[in-house]
N, C-alpha and C positions, 0 to 999 in steps of 0.2 A: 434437403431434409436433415436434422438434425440428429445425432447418432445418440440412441434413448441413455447411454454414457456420459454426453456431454450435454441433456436437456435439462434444463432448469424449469419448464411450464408450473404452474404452480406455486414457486418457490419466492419467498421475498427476502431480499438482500440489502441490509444494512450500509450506507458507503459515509465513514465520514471523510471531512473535506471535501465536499465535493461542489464547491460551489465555483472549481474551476481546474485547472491543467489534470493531470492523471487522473485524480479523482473519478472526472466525468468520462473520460477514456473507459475507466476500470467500468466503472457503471453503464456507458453502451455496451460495451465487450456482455455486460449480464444481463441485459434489459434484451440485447440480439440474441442469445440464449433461452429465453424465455421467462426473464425473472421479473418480478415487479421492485420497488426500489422506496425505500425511505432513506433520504439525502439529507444530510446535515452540516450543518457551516454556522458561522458565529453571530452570523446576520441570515435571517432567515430568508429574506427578500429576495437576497444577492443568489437564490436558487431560483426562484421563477422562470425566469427562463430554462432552461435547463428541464423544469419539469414540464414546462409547455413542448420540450423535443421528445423528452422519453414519452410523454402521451400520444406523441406525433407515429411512436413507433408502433402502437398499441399497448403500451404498458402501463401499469400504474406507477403513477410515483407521490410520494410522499415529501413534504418539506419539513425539516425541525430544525428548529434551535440548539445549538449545543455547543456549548464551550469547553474543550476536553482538561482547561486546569483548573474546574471548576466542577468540586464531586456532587453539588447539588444541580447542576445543568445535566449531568452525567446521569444521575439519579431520574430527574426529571424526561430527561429525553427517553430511557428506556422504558418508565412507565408510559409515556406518550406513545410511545412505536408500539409496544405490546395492546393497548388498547385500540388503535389505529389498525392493526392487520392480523393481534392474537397471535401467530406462529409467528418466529423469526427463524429462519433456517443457515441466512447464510451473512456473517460480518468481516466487512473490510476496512480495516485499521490505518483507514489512510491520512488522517490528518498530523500534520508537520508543521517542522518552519523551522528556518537555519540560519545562522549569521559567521559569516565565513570573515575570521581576524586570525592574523598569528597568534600564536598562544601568550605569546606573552601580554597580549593587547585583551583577549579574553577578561571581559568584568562580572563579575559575581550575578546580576542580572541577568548575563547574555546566557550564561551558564545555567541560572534557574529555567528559563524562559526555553530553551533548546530541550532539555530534559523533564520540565514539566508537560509540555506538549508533545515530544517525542516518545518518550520511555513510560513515564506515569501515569499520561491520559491516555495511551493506548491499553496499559493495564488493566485501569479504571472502565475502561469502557467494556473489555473483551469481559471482566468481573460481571457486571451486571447484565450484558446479553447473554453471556456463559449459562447464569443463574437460571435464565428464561429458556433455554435451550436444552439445561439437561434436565426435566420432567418432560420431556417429549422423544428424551432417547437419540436425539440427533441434533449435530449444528457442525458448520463449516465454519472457522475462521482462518483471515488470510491476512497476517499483518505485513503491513509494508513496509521492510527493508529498505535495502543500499547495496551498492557495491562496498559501502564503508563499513559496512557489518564482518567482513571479512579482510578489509583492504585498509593500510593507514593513511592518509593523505594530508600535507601539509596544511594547516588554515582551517580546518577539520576537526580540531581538536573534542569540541562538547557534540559535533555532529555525530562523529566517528562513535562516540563514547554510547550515545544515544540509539543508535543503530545498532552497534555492536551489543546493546543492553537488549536488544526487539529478537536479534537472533537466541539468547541464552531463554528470555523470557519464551520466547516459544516452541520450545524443546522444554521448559519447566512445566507450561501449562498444557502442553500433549501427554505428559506424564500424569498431570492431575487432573485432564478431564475426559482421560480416552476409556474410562469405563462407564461415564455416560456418554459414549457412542460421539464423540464431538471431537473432530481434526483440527488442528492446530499449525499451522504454516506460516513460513516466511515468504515472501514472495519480494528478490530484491533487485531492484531495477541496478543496471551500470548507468552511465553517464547519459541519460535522457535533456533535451531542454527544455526547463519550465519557467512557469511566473519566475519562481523562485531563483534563477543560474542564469537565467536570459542573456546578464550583463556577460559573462564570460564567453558565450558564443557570439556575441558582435566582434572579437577579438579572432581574426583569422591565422593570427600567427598562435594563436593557444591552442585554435579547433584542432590548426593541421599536427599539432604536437599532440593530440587528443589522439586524434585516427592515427596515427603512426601505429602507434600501441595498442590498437583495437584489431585483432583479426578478422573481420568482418569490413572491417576499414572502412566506417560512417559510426558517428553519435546512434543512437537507441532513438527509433522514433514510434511515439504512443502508441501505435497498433501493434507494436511489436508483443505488447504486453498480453492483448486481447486472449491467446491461448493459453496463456500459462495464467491469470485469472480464471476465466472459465475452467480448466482444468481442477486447477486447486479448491473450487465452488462447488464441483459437480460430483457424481457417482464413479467417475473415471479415477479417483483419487483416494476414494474408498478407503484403502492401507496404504494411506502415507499420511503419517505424522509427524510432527517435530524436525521437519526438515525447512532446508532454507533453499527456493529454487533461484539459481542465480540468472539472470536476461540480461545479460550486459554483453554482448558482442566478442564474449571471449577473452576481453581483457583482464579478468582475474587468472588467466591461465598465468601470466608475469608481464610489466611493463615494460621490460626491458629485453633486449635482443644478447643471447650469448655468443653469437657469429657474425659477421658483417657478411652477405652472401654476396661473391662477386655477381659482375655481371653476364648477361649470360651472350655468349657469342652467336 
């Protein structure tokens, strides 16, 4: 039974990206909670399935279109979801895309395209559900971070910048919309493997240089997330704003070891 803290029943939750890796993680985590779901991706299709599971669970779910570096799809999708279910209580700011080059190989492009989907259509978006959220006195949003939101990493460069722009941004807009009753979070995963990083975990001599430096000593895997979404969604979370919860296995604690420990006899 679920703790009347951590119930969603009633409640319908926004997820963009989700028409694959975390995304759809984040959205069972809310749909098993008891939320229903409007899901959005750039192909609308490429959700179907996806809503054929969450129906599977009992839940509703909604499909839309939405392209997040496009203010008219942005536009369009919110009037779409308000008219589809009228309350929207809770949004997850989860759509990305990353192109990992040394900086110096960084082209003007890769650079637009990282930060228009990362930083500005996440703004864009949280803008206009924000809108529909504060004449009802409540809303949850939950953007999706990084460990790169606090962490510099080489090859990183517009990722880093991008992440690190979602954490400032939501500490700004917990300040601007906590007096219509509306929380504002970060929520930033450590080193998960998705569509997106895949190629780097077929690499066994990277992973095990991975887990070295991870106190939990394994990569982040998607369920991991399940409590700390729900949490940040729900009634449990009530006073907390403008923070950034970090799920990364402890590796922001430092990646590097200041002692070598002998061994132990």
């Amino acid at each position: 039974m679920t703790s009347p803290l951590f119930d969603l029943t009633g409640q319908v939750a926004l997820i963009t990206g989700a028409s694959r890796g975390l995304g759809q993680y984040l959205g069972r985590a809310l749909a098993g909670a008891g939320a229903d779901l409007i899901v959005t991706s750039r192909h609308a299709n490429d959700l179907l399935p996806f809503v054929v599971e969450i129906e599977a669970m009992g839940r509703r779910a909604i499909p839309l279109q939405l392209d997040v570096r496009n203010q008219q799809s942005i536009e369009a999708m919110s009037i779409a979801a308000e008219k589809a279910v009228g309350q929207i209580h809770i949004l997850v700011n989860n759509a990305g895309c990353n192109v990992r080059k040394p900086a110096f190989d960084v082209t003007w492009d890769d650079w637009n395209l990282i930060l228009d989907t990362n930083l500005r259509g996440s703004f864009f978006v949280a803008q206009q559900i924000a809108k529909r959220m504060a004449p009802n006195g409540y809303g949850r949003i939950v953007n999706i971070g990084s460990v790169t939101s606090v962490f510099g990493y080489a090859g990183l460069a517009p990722y880093g910048a991008s992440r690190g722009g979602i954490r400032q941004l939501t500490m700004s807009l917990a300040d601007d919309w906590g007096k219509y009753g509306i929380t504002v979070n970060c929520l930033a995963p450590g080193w998960f493997e998705t569509a997106q990083n895949k190629v780097l975990y077929e690499n066994k001599e990277w992973v095990d240089y991975l887990v070295d430096r991870i106190p939990l000593k394994r990569p982040g895997e998607p369920h991991d997330l399940d409590g700390a979404v729900v949490f940040l969604a729900s009634e449990a979370s009530r006073y907390i704003t403008g923070q950034t919860l970090l799920v990364d296995g402890g590796i922001s604690t430092g990646s590097m070891r200041a002692t070598v420990q002998p061994p132990r006899r």
